[in-house]
C-alpha positions as CSV (number, residue, x, y, z in Angstrom):
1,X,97.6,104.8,108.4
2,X,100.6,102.5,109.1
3,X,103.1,103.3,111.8
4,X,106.4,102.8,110.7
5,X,109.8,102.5,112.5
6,X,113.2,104.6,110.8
7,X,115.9,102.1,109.4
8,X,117.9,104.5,108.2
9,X,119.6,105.7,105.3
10,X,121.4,103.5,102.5
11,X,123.5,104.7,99.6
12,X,122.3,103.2,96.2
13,X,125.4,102.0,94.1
14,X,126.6,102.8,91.3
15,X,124.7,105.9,91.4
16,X,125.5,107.2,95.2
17,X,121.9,107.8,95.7
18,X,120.5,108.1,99.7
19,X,117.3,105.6,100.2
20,X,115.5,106.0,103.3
21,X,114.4,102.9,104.3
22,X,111.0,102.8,106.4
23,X,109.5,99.3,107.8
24,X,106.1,98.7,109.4
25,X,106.0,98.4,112.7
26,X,103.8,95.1,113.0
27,X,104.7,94.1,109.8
28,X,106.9,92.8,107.0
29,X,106.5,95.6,104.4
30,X,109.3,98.6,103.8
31,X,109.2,101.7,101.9
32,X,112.2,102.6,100.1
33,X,112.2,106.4,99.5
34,X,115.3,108.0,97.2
35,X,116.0,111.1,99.1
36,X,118.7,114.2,98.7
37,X,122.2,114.0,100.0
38,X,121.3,117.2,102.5
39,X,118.3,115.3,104.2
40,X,120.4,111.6,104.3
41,X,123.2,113.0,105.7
42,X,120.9,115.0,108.4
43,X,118.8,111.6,109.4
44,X,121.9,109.6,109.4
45,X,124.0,112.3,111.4
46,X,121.2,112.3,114.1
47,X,120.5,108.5,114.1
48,X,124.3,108.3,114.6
49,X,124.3,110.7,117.8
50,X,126.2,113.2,115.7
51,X,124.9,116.7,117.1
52,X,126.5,119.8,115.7
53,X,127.5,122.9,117.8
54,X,124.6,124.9,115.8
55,X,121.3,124.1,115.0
56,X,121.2,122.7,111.2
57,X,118.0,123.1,109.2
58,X,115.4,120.5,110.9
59,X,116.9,121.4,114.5
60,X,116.1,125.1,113.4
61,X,112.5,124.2,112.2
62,X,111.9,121.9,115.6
63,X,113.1,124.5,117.5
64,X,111.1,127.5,115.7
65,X,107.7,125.5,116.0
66,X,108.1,124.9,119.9
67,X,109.1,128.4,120.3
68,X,106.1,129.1,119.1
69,X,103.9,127.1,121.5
70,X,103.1,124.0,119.1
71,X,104.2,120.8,118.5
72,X,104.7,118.2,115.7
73,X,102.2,115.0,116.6
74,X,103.1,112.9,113.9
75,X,104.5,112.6,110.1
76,X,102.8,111.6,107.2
77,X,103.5,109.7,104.1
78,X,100.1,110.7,102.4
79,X,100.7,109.7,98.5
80,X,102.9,108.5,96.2
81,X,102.2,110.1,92.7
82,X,104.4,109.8,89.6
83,X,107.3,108.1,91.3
84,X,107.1,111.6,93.6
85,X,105.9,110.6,97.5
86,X,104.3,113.6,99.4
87,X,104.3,113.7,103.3
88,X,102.5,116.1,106.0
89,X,103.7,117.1,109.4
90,X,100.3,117.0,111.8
91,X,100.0,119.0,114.1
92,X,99.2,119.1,118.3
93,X,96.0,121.5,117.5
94,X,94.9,119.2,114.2
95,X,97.0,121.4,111.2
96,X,99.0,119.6,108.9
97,X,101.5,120.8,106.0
98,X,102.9,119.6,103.5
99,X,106.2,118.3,103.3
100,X,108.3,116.4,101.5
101,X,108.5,112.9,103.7
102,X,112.6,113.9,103.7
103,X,112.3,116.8,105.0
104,X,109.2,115.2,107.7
105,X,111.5,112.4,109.1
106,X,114.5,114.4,109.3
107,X,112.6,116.5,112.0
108,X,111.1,113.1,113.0
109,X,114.0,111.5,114.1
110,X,115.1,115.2,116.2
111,X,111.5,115.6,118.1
112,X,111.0,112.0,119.1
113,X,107.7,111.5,117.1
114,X,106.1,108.6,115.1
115,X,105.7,108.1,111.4
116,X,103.0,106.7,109.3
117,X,102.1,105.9,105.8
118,X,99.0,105.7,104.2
119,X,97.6,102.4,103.4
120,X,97.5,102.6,100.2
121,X,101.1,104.2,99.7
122,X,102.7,101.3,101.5
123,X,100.4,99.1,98.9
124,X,101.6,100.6,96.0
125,X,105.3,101.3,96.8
126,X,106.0,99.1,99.5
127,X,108.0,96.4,99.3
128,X,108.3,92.9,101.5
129,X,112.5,92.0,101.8
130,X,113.4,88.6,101.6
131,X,113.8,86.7,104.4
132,X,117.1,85.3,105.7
133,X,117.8,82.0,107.3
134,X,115.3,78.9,107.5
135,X,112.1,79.4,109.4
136,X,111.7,76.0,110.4
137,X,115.0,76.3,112.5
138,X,114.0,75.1,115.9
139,X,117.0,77.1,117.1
140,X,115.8,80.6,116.0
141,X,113.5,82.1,118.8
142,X,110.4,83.9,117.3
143,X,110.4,86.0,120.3
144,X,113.9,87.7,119.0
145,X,113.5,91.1,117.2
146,X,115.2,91.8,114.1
147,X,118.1,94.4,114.7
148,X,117.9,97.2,112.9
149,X,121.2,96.4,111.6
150,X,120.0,92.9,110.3
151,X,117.0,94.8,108.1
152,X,119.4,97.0,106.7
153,X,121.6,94.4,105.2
154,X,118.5,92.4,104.2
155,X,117.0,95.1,102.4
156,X,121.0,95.7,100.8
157,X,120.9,92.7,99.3
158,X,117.7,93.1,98.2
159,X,118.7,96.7,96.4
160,X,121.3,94.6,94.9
161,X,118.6,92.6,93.1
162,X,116.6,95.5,91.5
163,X,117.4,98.7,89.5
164,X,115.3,101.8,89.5
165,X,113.1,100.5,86.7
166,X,111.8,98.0,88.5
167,X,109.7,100.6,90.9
168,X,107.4,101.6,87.5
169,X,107.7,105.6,86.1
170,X,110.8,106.4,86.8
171,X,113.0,106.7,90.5
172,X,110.5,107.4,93.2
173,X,111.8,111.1,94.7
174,X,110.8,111.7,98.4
């Protein structure tokens, strides 16, 4: 399992479809996942700091499971199978259940937990963004980190380059 680190959410033009965008940790790969407009508009709202007066769906579910004494370890991206992915929430006592990975990292973001993807998912449906800028720039400082902002716009211009097609079967669905 890779651990993975939430970009965020990107809206695909022409078609006004929400990717989630997911990029390794210690690594160069990202997973786009096309996702519903309820779940994008959830993760962004709570990257954002946008809190609601009432609970919405994933602040219900977060809420019900630590009513009940348990807690959500981790999420899951466990396979990607006809351009569908399928995630798992895991667990403090070792259960999982399925989920779509949506639905997972919209609860993710909420109760402060990691994400991971499967080897072999980030193999097949991963993706490595170009890089911007020259490496060999003795001014750049390898030390910096890459903004969150700056993968975002790399991996824009990079959607800009691609059409759904290009991902094999059809739009992957997450």
């Amino acid at each position: 399992m890779i651990e993975m680190r939430i970009i965020g959410v990107r809206v695909e033009m022409p078609n006004q479809q929400p990717i989630l965008v997911l990029t390794e940790v210690n690594g160069s790969r990202s997973l786009p996942i096309l996702i519903g407009s309820a779940e994008a508009t959830a993760i962004a709202m709570h990257q954002q700091g946008v809190r609601p007066s009432r609970p919405l769906t994933h602040d219900l579910l977060g809420q019900v499971i630590t009513a009940l004494g348990r807690s959500v370890v981790q999420v899951r991206v466990v396979d990607f199978r006809e351009g569908t992915f399928f995630g798992e929430l895991a667990f403090d006592d070792g259960t999982t259940v399925s989920a779509r990975p949506s639905d997972a990292i919209a609860l993710a973001v909420r109760v402060e937990i990691p994400v991971f993807v499967e080897d072999a998912v980030l193999a097949e449906a991963g993706i490595v963004l170009p890089e911007q800028g020259d490496e060999d720039d003795p001014d750049v400082d390898e030390a910096d980190e890459v903004t969150a902002e700056d993968e975002v716009e790399r991996f824009r211009e990079f959607l800009d380059t691609i059409s759904p097609d290009d991902f094999g079967g059809g739009a992957p669905k997450g």
